[in-house]
C-alpha positions as CSV (number, residue, x, y, z in Angstrom):
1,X,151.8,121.1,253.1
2,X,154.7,123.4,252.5
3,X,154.5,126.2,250.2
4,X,156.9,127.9,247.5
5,X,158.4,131.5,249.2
6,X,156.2,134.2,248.1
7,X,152.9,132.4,247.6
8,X,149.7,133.3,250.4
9,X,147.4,130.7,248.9
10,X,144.8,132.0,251.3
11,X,144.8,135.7,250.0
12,X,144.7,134.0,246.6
13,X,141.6,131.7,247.9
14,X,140.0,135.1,249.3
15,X,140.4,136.6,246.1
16,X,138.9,134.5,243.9
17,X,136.3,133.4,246.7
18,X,137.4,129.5,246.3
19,X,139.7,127.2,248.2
20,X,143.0,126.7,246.5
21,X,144.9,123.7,247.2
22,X,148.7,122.7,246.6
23,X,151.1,125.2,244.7
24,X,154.5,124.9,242.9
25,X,156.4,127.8,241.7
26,X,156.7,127.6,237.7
27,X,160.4,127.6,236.6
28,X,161.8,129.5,234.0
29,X,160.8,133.0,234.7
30,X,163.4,135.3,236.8
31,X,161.6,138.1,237.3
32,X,157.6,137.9,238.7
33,X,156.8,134.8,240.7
34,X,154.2,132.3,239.3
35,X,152.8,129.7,240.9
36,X,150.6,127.0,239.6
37,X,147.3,126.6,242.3
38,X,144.7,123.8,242.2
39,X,141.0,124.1,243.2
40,X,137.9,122.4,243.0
41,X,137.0,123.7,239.6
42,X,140.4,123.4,238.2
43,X,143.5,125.3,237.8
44,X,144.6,128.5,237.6
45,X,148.5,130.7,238.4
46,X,149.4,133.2,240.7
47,X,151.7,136.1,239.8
48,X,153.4,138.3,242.3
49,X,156.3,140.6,242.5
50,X,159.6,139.1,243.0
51,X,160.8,139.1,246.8
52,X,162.8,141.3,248.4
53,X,164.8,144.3,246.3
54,X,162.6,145.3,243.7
55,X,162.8,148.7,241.2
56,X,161.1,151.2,241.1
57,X,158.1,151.4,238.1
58,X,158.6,147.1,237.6
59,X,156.9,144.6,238.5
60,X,153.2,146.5,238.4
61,X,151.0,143.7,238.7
62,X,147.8,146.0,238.0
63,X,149.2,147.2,234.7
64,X,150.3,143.3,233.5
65,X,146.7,142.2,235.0
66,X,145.1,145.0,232.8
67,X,146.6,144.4,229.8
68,X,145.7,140.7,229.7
69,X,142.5,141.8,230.4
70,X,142.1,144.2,227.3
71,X,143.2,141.9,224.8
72,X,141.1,138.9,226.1
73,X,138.7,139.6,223.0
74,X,141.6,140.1,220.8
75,X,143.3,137.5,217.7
76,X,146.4,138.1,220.3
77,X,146.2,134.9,222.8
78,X,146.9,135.5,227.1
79,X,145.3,133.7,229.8
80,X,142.2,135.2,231.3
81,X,142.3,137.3,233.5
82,X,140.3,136.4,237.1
83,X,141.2,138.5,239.6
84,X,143.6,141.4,240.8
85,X,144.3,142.3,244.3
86,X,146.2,145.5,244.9
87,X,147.2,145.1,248.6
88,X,149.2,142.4,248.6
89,X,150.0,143.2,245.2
90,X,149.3,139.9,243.1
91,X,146.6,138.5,240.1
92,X,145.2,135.0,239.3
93,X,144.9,134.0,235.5
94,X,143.9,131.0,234.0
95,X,145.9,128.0,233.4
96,X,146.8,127.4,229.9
97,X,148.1,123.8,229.0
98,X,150.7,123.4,226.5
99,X,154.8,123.4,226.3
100,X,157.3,126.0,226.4
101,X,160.3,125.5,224.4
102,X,163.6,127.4,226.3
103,X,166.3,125.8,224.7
104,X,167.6,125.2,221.0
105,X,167.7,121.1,222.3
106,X,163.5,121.4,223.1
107,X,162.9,123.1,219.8
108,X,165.2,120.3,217.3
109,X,162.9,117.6,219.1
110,X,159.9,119.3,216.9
111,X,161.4,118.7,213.7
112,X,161.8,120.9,210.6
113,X,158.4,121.3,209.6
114,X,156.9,121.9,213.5
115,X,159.8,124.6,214.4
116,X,158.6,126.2,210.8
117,X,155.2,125.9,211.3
118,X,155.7,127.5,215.2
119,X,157.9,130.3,214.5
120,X,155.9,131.2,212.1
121,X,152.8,131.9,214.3
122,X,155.1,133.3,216.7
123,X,155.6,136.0,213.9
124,X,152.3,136.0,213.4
125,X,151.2,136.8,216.9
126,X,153.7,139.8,217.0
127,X,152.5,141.2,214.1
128,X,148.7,140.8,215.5
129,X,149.5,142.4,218.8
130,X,151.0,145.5,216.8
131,X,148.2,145.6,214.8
132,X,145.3,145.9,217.8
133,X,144.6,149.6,217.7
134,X,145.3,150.8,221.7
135,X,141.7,152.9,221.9
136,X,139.7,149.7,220.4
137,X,140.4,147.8,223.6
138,X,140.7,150.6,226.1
139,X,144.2,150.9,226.3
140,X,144.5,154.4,224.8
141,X,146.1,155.8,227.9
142,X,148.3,152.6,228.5
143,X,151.3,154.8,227.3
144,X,153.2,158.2,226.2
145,X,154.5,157.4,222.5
146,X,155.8,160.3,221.9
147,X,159.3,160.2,223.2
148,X,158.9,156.1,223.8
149,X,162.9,155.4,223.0
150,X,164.1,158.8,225.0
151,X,162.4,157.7,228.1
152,X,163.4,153.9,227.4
153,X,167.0,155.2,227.7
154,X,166.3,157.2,230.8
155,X,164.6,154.1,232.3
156,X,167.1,151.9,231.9
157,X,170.1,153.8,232.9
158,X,168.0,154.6,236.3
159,X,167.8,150.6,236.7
160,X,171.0,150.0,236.2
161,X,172.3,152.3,238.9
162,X,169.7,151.4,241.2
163,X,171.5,148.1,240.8
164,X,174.9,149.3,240.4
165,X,177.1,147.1,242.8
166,X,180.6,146.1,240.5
167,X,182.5,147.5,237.5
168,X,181.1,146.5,234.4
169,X,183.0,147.5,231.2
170,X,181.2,149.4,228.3
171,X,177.6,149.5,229.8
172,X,177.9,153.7,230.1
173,X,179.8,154.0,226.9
174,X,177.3,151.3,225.3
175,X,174.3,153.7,226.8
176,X,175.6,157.1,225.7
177,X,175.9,155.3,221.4
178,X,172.3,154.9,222.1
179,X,171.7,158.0,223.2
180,X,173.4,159.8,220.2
181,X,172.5,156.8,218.0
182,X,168.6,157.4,218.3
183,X,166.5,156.3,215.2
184,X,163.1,158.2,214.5
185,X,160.4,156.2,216.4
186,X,158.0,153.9,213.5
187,X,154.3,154.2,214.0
188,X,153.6,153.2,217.8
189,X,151.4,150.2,218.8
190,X,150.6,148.1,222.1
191,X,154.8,146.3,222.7
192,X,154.9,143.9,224.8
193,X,158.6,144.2,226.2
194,X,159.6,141.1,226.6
195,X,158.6,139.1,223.9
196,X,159.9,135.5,222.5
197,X,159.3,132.0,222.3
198,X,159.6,131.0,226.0
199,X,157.1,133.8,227.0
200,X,155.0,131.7,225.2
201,X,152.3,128.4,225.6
202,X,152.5,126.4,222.9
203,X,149.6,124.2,221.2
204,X,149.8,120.6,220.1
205,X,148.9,122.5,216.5
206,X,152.1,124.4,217.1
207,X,149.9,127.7,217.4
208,X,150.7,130.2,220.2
209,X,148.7,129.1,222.8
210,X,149.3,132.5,225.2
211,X,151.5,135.0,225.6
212,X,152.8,135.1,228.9
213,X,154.6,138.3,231.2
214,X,153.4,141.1,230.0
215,X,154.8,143.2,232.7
216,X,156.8,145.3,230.4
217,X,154.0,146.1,227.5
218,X,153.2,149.7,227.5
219,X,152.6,152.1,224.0
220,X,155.5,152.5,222.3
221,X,157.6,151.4,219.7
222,X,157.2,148.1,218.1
223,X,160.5,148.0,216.7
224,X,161.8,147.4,220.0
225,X,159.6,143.7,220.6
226,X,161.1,142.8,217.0
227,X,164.6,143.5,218.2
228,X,163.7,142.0,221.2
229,X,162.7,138.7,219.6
230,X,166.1,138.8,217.2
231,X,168.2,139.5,220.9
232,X,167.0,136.5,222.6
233,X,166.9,133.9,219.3
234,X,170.4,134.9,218.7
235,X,171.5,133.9,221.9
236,X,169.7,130.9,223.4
237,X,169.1,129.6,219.7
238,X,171.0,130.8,217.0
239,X,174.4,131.0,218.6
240,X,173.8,128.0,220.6
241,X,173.0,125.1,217.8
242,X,170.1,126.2,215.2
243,X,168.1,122.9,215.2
244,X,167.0,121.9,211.2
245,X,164.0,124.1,210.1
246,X,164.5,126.9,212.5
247,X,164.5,130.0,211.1
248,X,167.6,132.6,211.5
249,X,167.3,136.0,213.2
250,X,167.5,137.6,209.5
251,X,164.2,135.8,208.3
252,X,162.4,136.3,211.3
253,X,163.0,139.7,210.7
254,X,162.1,139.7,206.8
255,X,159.1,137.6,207.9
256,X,157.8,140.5,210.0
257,X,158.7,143.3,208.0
258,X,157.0,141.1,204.9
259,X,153.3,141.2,207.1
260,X,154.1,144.6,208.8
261,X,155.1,146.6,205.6
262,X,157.8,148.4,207.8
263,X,161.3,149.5,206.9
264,X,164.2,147.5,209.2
265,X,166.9,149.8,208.0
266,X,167.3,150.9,211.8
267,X,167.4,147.2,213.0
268,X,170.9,147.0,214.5
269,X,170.4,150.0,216.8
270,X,167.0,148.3,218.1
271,X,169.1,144.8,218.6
272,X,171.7,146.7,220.6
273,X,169.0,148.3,222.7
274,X,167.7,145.3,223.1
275,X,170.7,143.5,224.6
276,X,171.4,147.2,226.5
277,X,167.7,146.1,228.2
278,X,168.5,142.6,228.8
279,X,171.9,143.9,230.9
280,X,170.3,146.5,232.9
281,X,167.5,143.2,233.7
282,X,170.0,140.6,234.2
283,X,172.1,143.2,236.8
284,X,169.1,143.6,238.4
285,X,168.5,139.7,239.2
286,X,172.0,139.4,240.1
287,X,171.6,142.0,242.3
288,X,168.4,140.4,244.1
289,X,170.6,136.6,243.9
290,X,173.4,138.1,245.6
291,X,171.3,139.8,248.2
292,X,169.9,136.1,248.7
293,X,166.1,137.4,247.8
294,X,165.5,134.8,244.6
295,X,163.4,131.7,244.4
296,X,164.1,129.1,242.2
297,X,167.1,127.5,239.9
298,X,169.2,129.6,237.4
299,X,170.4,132.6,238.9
300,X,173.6,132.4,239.4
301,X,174.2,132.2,235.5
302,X,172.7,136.2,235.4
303,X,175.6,137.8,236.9
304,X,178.3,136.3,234.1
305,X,175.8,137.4,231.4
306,X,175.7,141.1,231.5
307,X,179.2,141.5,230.4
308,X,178.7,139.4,227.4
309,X,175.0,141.5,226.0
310,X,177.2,144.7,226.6
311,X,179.5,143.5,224.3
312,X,176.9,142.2,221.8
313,X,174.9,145.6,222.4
314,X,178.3,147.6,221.0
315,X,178.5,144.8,218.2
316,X,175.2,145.5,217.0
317,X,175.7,148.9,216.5
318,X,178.8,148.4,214.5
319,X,176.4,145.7,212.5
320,X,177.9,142.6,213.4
């Protein structure tokens, strides 16, 4: 049997003190591996680091395993957690059945009502996950609030050059209107980082099944998951073909700030971070495709991408 690059189903056998069988790598993700395993009790995934060049303070597989593992008792829906080994640095979670819609096409095959009824919850489960108080579920040292969009800024431009490799217009001017740009932080809760619909499971019911790659969630802002969530339905929904039903980025917004009580008067600057992010991400995984150290389909489309969030980073600040 040949396995996926990057998956020791033996260590992942020892782990859980059961023989896995079989293993395919599960598409979509570009960051973190995961692989779906098979044993004699079931199934279960395997999530490792990506191969090969990989930044500095991503890709902790302890703090994603942890994190999962504090809000198991939670309203907010992940996989549980099984096992975490630090050396090779991997976890095992459960399986969770259920679809994962990617693309505007996968969502108009729902139909009004469904897509309503799913973005919805997907709303819902946001404003959940904000509301879980950090302490209640041990997670009171899971972050440094205080100064959560300074350091965000720091982070990011450290990425970028660690990945630095071509010319790329507007990404330091685009950092340094952030910079002098910075809104007062809202009231801080768990983010997750890296949150929209295809980091989600979805239910026949069209509930959220599980959340999915939480390698990003830390303390901090929660501002920055909603302008998240507006970033990515803008561009592989809204500006692609909005299927009937489906929500725009405005009233997913209104719909959060409606349940959350909060003031979006500083949304643009948090969608132009938010496409700032994505860049710095998306240089990174060109970086590790033209190194040759990816596995999987859909990499070569990264590289052609940053130019175009940089520019929708510097139109967002101008409120377009």
């Amino acid at each position: 049997m040949t396995l996926p690059p990057g998956l020791d189903l033996d260590a992942a056998s020892r782990l859980i003190g059961m023989e896995l069988s079989g293993g395919e790598l599960i598409a979509g993700g570009k960051s973190n591996l995961t692989y779906r395993v098979s044993g004699p009790e079931g199934e279960w995934v395997v999530r490792r680091p990506p191969l090969g060049h990989v930044l500095s303070t991503a890709h902790d597989m302890a703090r994603e395993f942890r994190v999962i593992s504090a809000l198991g008792p939670t309203n907010v829906p992940v996989p549980q957690a099984i096992a975490l080994s630090e050396d090779p640095s991997f976890y095992v979670m459960g399986f969770v059945p259920g679809p994962v819609y990617r693309t505007a096409e996968a969502l108009g095959t729902l139909g009004p009502r469904r897509i309503e009824r799913l973005m919805g919850n997907l709303v819902d489960v946001l404003v959940e996950l904000h509301s879980v108080d950090p302490a209640s579920v041990g997670l009171s040292d899971f972050g440094r609030p205080d100064g959560y969009l300074e350091r965000q800024l720091r982070r990011w431009q450290k990425q970028y050059e660690s990945s630095r490799s071509r010319q790329i217009d507007g990404v330091d001017e685009l950092h340094d209107l952030l910079v002098e740009k910075l809104p007062a932080s809202s009231k801080s809760s768990i983010v997750h980082g890296d949150y929209r619909i295809d980091n989600c499971i979805s239910s026949e019911e069209d509930t959220i099944a599980a959340v999915l790659d939480w390698e990003m969630s830390t303390l901090g802002d929660p501002l920055t998951d909603v302008g998240l969530l507006l970033m990515y339905w803008r561009l592989h929904i809204e500006d692609v073909a909005l299927p009937p039903g489906a929500p725009t980025s405005a009233e997913l917004a209104q719909q959060y700030a409606v349940k959350r009580g909060l003031d979006l008067a500083e949304l643009d600057w948090y969608l132009a971070f938010a496409n700032y992010k994505l860049a710095v991400i998306a240089e990174g995984i060109h970086f590790r495709y033209q190194a040759g150290q990816t596995v999987g389909e859909g990499f070569a489309d990264m590289g052609p991408l940053v130019p175009r969030l940089i520019a929708q980073g510097h139109d967002a600040l101008r409120g377009q």
